[in-house]
N, C-alpha and C positions, 0 to 999 in steps of 0.2 A: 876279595871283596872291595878292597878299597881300589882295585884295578876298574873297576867301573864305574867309580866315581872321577877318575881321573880319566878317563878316556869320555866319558860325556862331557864334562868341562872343555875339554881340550874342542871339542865338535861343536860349544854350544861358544867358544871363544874364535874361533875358526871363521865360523857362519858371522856371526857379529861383525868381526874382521872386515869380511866381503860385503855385509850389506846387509835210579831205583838199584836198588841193587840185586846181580846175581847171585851172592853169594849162594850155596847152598843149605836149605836148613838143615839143624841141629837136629844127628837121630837122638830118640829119646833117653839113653844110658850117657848120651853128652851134655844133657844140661845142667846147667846150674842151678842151684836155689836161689829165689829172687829176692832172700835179706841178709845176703851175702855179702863182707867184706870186700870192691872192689880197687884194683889198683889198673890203671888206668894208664896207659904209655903209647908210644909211640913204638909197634914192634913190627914191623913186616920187615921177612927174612931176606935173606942175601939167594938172588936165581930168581926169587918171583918178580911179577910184573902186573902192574897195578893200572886200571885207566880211571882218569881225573877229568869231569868235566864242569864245567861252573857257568850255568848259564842267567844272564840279569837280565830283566824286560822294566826300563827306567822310563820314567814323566820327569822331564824338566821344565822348569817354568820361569823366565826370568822377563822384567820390564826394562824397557832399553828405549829409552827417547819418547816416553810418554805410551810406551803398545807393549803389548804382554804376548811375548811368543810362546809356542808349548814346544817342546820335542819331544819326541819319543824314540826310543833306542832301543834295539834288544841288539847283545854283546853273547855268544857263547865262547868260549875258549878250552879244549880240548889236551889234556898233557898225557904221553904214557911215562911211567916208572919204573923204569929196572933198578932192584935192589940191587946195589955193588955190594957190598959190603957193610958187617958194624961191629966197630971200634969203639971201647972205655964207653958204650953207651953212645957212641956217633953211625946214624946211620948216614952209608955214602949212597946218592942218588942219582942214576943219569938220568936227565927230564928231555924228554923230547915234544917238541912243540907239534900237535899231531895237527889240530883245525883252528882256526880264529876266525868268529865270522859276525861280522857288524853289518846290524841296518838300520840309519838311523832318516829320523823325516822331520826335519825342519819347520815346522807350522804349515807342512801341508805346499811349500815354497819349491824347498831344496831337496831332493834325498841323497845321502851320500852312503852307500854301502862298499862292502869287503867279503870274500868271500873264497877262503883259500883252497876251497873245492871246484871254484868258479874265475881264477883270477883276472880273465883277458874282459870279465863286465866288472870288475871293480871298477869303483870311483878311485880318478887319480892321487887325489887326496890322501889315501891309505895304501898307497897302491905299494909302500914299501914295506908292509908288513909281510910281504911275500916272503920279506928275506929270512924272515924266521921259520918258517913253515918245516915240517920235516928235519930240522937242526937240533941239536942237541947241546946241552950244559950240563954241569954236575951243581948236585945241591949238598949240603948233609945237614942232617936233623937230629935234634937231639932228643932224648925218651918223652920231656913234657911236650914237643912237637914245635920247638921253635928252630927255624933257619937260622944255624949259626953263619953260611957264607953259601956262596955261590961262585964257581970257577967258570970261567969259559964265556960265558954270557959277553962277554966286553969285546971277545975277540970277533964272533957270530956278527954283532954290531956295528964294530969296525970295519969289518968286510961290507957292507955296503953301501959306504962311502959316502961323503958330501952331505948335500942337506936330508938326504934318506937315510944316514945315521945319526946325523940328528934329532931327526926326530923321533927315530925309532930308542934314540937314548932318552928321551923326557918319561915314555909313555912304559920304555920294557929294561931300561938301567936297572944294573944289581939294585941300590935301595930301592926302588919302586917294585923291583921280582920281588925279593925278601918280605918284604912287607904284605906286597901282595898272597903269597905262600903262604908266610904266617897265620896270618886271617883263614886259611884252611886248614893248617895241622896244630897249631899255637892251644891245644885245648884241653892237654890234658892236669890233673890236679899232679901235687909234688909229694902227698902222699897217701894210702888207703881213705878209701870214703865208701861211704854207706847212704841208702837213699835220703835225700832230703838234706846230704850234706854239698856245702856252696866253696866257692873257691875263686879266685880274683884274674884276670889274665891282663896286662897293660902292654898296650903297644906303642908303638912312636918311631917317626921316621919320615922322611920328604915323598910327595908325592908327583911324579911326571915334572920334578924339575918348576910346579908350580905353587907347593903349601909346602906348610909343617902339618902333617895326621897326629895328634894326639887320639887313644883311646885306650877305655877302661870297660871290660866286660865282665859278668859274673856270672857264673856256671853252676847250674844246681843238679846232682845228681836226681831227678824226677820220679824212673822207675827201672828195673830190668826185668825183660822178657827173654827167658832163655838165654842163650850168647848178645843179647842185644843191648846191652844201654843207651837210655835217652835219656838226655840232657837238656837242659832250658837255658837261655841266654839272653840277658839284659845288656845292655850298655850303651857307655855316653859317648861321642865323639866330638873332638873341636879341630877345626884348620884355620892357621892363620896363615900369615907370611910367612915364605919365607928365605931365608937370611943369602944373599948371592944366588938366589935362584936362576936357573940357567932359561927360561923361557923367553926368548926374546918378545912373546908376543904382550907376556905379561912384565914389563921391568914399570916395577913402580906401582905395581897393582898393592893392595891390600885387600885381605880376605877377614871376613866375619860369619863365620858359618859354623852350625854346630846342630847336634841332632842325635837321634835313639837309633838303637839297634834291640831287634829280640827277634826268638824264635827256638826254633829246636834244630837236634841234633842226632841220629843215629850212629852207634858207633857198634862194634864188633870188639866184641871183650879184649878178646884171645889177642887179636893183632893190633889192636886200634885201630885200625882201618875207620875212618867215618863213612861211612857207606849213605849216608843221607844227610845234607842240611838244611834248613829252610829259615830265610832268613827275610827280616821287613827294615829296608832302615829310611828314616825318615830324615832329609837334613835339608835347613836353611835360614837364612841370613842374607847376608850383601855382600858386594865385592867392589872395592872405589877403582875407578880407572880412570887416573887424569883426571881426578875431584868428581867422576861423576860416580855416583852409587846407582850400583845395578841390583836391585832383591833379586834373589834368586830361590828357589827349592827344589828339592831333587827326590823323587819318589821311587824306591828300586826294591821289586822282589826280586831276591837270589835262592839259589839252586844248586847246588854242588852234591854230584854223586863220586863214590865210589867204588868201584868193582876191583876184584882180582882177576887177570884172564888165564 
């Protein structure tokens, strides 16, 4: 989630620069009663294979020299997941980057798109996220669903070289992956809950090499239907600076932005699997750039499905 907030930034900093799920259902001798003791983890097995998609359709709005430009972005990003392995409660994960596709419009000026089903009409601009397409990392997750690390990711990066690895390290570097991840599996409670019981989840970490992300979410167990749990989810976010950031475009920027998150949540008992999110988050503030303050807001519904195949 927080992946689309830092990849609009980076496009609306850029510009400025220049000028469902398939599961099957539950036959009826498998369901559960719905005032049921639930424990809630992080569990898909070792052999299966999971696909992840997260798609955001954002409004950004920021005033820059006296004129109010708008953007509009839609980001989908596509993962598959082979269970490797789980260990003392560690699950091992290969993630492979299957689609990334960005199309974003500039006040109606600029468009700059991406499209890794399309790449020879990409805009040059993104044209290096090619290198990630079809590549593969290891992740592993632990049972409440937070990324304790990520392998491999650095070298995928390195490989393509110069200033297309750099930039491909602001926007997809381990802390920016992790973090990003997080915000999709980071949801489950630490121990048995029952409906209408709540639980706290805090995240924190740099984002594309341009903020610090602070946030705090709170999860309420809502209702279960059959094998399904829904959940509800409030929370606060703040970014500021931060500290040796590596973006050369912003050195010396300060950030003041801060803003809500809610929505819900589909999850699948049995494996945790989220099989649906929907999520509103609302954020804005200002950014100084060389004493000048730019307000800014950023309006993004999110989407993330997912399936077993």
């Amino acid at each position: 989630m927080k992946h689309a907030v830092a990849l609009g930034l980076l496009v609306a900093f850029f510009t400025t620069a220049k000028g469902s799920s398939d599961l099957p259902l539950p036959q009826k001798e498998d369901v559960l009663p719905d005032n049921r003791a639930l424990t809630l983890k992080f569990n898909l097995k070792p052999g299966e294979q999971y696909f992840f998609s997260s798609a955001t359709k954002q409004n950004i709005t920021q005033s820059f020299m006296g004129q109010q430009m708008a953007t509009t972005q839609d980001i989908l990003s596509e993962y598959i997941y082979d269970i490797q392995s789980v260990q003392n409660g560690i699950t091992a994960i290969n993630v492979t980057f299957s689609r990334i596709k960005m199309d974003t419009d500039v006040a109606g000026m600029q468009r700059i798109t991406f499209d890794s089903e399309n790449p020879e009409a990409s805009s040059n601009e993104l044209s290096a996220i090619s290198n990630l397409v079809g590549k593969s990392f290891q992740m592993y997750i632990n049972e409440e669903g937070n990324v304790e690390k990520v392998e491999g990711l650095a070298d995928i990066i390195d490989a393509a070289g110069g200033q297309q690895a750099e930039l491909l390290k602001q926007s997809f570097g381990d802390s920016s992956m992790i973090l990003s991840m997080n915000q999709m599996t980071n949801i489950y409670p630490a121990n048995q809950v029952e409906i209408g019981d709540s639980w706290v989840k805090a995240f924190t970490g740099p984002i594309a090499g341009m903020m610090q992300s602070e946030a705090t979410s709170t999860f309420v167990l809502s209702k279960t239907e059959g094998n399904v749990a829904t959940l509800t989810v409030a929370g606060q976010m703040n970014f500021s600076k931060l500290q040796n950031g590596g973006n050369p475009m912003l050195q010396g920027a300060e950030f003041k932005l801060k803003g809500t998150q809610e929505g819900t949540l589909q999850v699948d008992v049995e494996s945790g699997l989220p099989i649906q999110t929907n999520l509103k988050q609302d954020i804005g503030g200002d950014i100084e750039i060389q004493g000048m303050q730019i307000p800014m807001s950023i309006v993004s519904d999110i989407t993330i499905t997912g399936k077993k195949l």
